[in-house]
N, C-alpha and C positions, 0 to 999 in steps of 0.2 A: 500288513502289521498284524503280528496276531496276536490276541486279545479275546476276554473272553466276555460276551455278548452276553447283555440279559436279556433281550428279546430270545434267546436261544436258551434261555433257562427257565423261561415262561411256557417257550414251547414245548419244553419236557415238564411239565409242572412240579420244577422244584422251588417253585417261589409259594405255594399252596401250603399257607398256614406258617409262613415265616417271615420274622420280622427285618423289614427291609429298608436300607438307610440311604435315602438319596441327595447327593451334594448336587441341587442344582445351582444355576444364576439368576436370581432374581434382584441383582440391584435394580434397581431401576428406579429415573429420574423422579423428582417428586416434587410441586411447587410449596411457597415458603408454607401452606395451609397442610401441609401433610397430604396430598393427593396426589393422586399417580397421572403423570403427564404422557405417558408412554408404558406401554406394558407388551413390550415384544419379548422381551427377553421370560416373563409370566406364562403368556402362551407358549411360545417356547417350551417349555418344560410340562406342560401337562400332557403330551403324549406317554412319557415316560411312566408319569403318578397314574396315569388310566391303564397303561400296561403293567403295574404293579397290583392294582385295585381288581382289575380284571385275572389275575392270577393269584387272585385268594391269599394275598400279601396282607401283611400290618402293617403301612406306609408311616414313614417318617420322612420329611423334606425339611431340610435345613440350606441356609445361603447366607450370605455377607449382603450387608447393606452400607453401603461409604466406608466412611474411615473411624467409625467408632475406638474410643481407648478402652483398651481392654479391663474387664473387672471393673469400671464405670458407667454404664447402664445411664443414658436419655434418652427421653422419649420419642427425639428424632428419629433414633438408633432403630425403633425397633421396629420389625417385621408386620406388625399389626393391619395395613394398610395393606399389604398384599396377599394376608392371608382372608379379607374382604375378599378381595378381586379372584382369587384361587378359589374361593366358595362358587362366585358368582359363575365361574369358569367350568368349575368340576359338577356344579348341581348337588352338589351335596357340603354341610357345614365343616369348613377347618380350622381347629381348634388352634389356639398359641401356645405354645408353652414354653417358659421362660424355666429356668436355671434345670434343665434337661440334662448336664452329663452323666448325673447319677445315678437316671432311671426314669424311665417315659412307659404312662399305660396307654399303652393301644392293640386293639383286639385287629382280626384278619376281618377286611372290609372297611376297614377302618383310614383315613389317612389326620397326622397331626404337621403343624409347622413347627419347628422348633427355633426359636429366638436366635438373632441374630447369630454366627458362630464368632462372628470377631471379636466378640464381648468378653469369648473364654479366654483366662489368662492361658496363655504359650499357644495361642492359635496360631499365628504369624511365625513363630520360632520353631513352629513343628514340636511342641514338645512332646515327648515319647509317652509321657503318662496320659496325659491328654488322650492322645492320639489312640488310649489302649481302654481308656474310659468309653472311648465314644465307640471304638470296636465292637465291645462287651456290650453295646446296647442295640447289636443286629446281628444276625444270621447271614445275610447278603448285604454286601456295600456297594452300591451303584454309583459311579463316577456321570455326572453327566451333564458338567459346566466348560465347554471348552476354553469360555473368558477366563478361568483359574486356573487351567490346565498348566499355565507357564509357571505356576508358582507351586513350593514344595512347602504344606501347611497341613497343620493337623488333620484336618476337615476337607485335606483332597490327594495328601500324599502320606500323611501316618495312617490313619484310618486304613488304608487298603494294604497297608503292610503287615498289620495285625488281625483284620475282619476273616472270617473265616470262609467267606468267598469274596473275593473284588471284580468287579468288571464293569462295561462302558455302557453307558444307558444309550439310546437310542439314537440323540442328537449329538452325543460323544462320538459314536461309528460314527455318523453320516461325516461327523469332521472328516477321522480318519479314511472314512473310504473317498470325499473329494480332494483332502490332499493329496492321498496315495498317487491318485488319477492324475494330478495335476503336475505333481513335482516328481513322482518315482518311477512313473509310466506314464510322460505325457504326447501326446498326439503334436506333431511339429509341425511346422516352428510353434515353439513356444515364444509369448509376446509377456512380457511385465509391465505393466504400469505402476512406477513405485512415486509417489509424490508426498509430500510433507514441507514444511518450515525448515526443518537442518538437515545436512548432509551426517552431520554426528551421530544422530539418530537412526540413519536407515542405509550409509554408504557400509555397511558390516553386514550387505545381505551376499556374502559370495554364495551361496546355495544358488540364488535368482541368476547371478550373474554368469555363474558357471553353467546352467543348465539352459539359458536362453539364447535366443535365435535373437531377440532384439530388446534392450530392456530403454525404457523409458521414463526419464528420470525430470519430475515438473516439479512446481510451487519453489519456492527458494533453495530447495537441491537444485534445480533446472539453471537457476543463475549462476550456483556455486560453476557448476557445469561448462555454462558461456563464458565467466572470467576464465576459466582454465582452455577455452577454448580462442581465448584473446578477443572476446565481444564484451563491450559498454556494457553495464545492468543498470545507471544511473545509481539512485539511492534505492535500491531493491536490496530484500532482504540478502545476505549472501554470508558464506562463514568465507572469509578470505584465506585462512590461514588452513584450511583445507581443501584446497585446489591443487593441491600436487596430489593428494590424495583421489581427484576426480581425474584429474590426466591418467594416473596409474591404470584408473578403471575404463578410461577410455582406451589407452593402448590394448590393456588387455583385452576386451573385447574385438578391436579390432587384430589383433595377434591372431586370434581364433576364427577371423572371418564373422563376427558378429558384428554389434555396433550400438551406441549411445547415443541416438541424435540428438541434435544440437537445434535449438528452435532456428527458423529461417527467420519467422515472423513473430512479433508479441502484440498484447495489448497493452496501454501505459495509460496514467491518469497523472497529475503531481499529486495529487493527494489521498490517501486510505480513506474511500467513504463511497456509500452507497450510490450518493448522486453527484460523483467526480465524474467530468467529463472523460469518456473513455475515445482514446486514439490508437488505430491499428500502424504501426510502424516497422521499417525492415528491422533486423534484430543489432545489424551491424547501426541502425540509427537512433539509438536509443541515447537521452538526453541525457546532461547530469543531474537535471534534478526530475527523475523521469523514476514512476515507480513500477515495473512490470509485474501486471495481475492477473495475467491471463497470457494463453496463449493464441498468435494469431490465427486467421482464417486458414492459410495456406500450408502451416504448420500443423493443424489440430485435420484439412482434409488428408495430408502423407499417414498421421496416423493412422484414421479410419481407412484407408486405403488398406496401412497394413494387419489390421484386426481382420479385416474383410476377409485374406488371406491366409489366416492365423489356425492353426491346430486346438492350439490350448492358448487360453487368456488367464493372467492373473495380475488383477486390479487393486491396489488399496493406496486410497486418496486421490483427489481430485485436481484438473492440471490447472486450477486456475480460483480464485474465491468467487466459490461459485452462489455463495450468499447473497451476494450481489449481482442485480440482473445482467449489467452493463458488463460483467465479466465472468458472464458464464456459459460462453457459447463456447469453450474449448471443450469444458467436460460437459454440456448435452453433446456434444458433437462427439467424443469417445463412449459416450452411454449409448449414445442412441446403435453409435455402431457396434458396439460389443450386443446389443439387443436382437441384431441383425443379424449378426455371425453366426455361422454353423461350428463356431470352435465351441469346446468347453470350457466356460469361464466361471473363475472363483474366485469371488471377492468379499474383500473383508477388513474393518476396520472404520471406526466411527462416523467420518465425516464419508467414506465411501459409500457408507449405507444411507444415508439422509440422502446423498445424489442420488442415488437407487431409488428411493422416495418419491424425490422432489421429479424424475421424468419419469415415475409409473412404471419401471422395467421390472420389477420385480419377479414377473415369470418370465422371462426371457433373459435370466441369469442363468448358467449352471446350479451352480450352488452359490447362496450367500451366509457368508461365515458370521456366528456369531461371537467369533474372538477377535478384540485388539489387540495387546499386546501378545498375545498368544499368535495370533495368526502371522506379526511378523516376526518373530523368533523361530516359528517353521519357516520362513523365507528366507531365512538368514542360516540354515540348517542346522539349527539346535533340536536336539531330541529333548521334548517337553516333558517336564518328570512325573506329570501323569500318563503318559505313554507307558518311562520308560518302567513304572511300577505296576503298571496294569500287564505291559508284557512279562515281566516277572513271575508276576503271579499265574499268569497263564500258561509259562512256561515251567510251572515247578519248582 
């Protein structure tokens, strides 16, 4: 994908003495008290602001924080809290500044946060003016949130339409260069693990399905899956009414020589809870009033079996609620083997990353994506519109 690199524009020292606007991701979680409960997405992003700081830049960093209404301003809202942590991070004080689109002082050596951007009216709507305000207050616009990259807003896809240089900050490439790897040139078989609650959600990823050697479909798509494959789920969650839609995708795969499996075995409990007794069952024994939350032993080792095997892995979400101890030996048992594999695996997407967490594997990932929705909209082969504007720009 080409694009054009500010690490590569630092290395020709054209960021030396000019003012540089970086849209990173700094949502991040916060308990009721205003304190930061998680700050990965913070760290994250200070490689970028030290590659700015370090090339004799006037840094400006601005991000969304929740779902603020625009042109309404509360305290919740606002950025304060991580412009703490970004001090404590950078060793040096950053400043806040709130109602910025019309003009921000900061000198070279210098970095500010600027106040939530959601707050500006037509942030969400992309609006043009906006978008031409926030241009006119930098010289260089660094792109370098990949969680926003799926969305077309002032402050990630106007901004770079009108800045008078745009391109991908640091943690933006690395997306781009492990998707590339993963999906445009991947090492084979290529292996999917695609898991969530609906099939509505995630059964629109023909990108995955088209390019994989075996894709792997858990959590209540897994059961959509089994009714279409004529097995019991009990009262397990399931979308009924699209299971032709899971046949289709089963044929097709197997049309091509690939393949959907289909669990042999599950876990089941009757009830949604921590300390519900958990039973291993065949798949075709599954009860009616029988919840499946997990996947079984014998099911979750054919997996590991075929990671073990695998070229390239690509992970998001986990095959079982893995919240729960009593039903979470399917996905350690896919973590621990993708930790294991000599594939290249890349995973991404909220509750995947907490598994990542929760068994320690975190270097023994390829790459771990910091985009949800972003990360599966590349799975699904949509061209992300800060891609397809950054290529733009790069192209002329």
């Amino acid at each position: 994908m080409n694009v054009l690199r500010f690490s590569d524009l630092c290395d020709q020292g054209l960021a030396r003495g000019r003012r540089v606007f970086i849209r990173a991701d700094l949502n991040v979680p916060q308990d009721d008290a205003g304190h930061i409960t998680e700050d990965t997405r913070i760290r994250a992003s200070v490689p970028c602001i030290q590659m700015a700081l370090a090339g004799g830049a006037a840094v400006m960093v601005t991000s969304h924080l929740g779902r603020p209404t625009e042109g309404a301003f509360k305290p919740e809202d606002s950025l304060a809290p991580v412009a703490t942590r970004l001090s404590e991070l950078l060793g040096r004080p950053v400043a806040l500044k709130s109602d910025w689109v019309g003009g921000v002082d900061v000198q070279p050596g210098e970095v500010v946060l600027l106040e939530n951007c959601r707050l500006n009216k037509g942030e969400k709507k992309n609006d043009p003016e906006l978008a031409k305000k926030m241009a006119a207050l930098c010289d260089i616009f660094v792109h370098d949130a990949f969680g926003t990259a799926h969305r077309a807003e002032a402050s990630t896809y106007g901004i770079a339409q009108y800045a008078k240089t745009a391109c991908a900050g640091p943690l933006l490439a690395a997306e781009i260069d492990a998707i590339t790897r993963a999906l445009a040139n991947p090492k084979r078989p290529l292996v999917a693990i695609v898991a969530g609650s609906k099939v509505s959600t995630k059964l629109s990823i023909p990108e995955a399905r088209r390019r994989t050697s075996t894709s792997w479909w858990w959590g209540g798509i897994a059961n959509t899956f089994m009714l279409a494959a004529g097995l019991p789920i009990g009262k397990s969650l399931a979308e009924a009414d699209l299971v032709g839609q899971a046949k289709a995708v089963i044929d097709a795969m197997q049309a091509r020589g690939a393949a959907v499996p289909i669990p042999t075995d599950v876990v089941v409990a009757k009830t949604f809870a921590a300390d519900a007794p958990a039973t291993v069952k065949a798949a075709k024994d599954v009860a009616d009033d029988d919840l499946i939350l997990d996947i079984g032993p014998e099911t979750a080792a054919k997996l590991a079996a075929q990671l073990e095997a695998a070229g390239t892995i690509v992970w998001n979400g986990p095959v079982g609620v893995f919240e729960f101890d009593a039903f979470a030996k399917g996905t350690e048992t896919i973590a621990r083997a993708i930790a294991a594999s000599d594939a290249f695996s890349i995973a991404g997407g909220g509750d995947t990353l907490a598994a990542i967490a929760k068994y320690g594997i975190e270097a023994d990932v390829g790459y771990i994506s910091t985009g949800g929705g972003a990360f599966l909209e590349v799975l699904e082969g949509k061209t992300l519109p800060a891609f397809e504007i950054l290529q733009k720009r790069a192209n002329g």
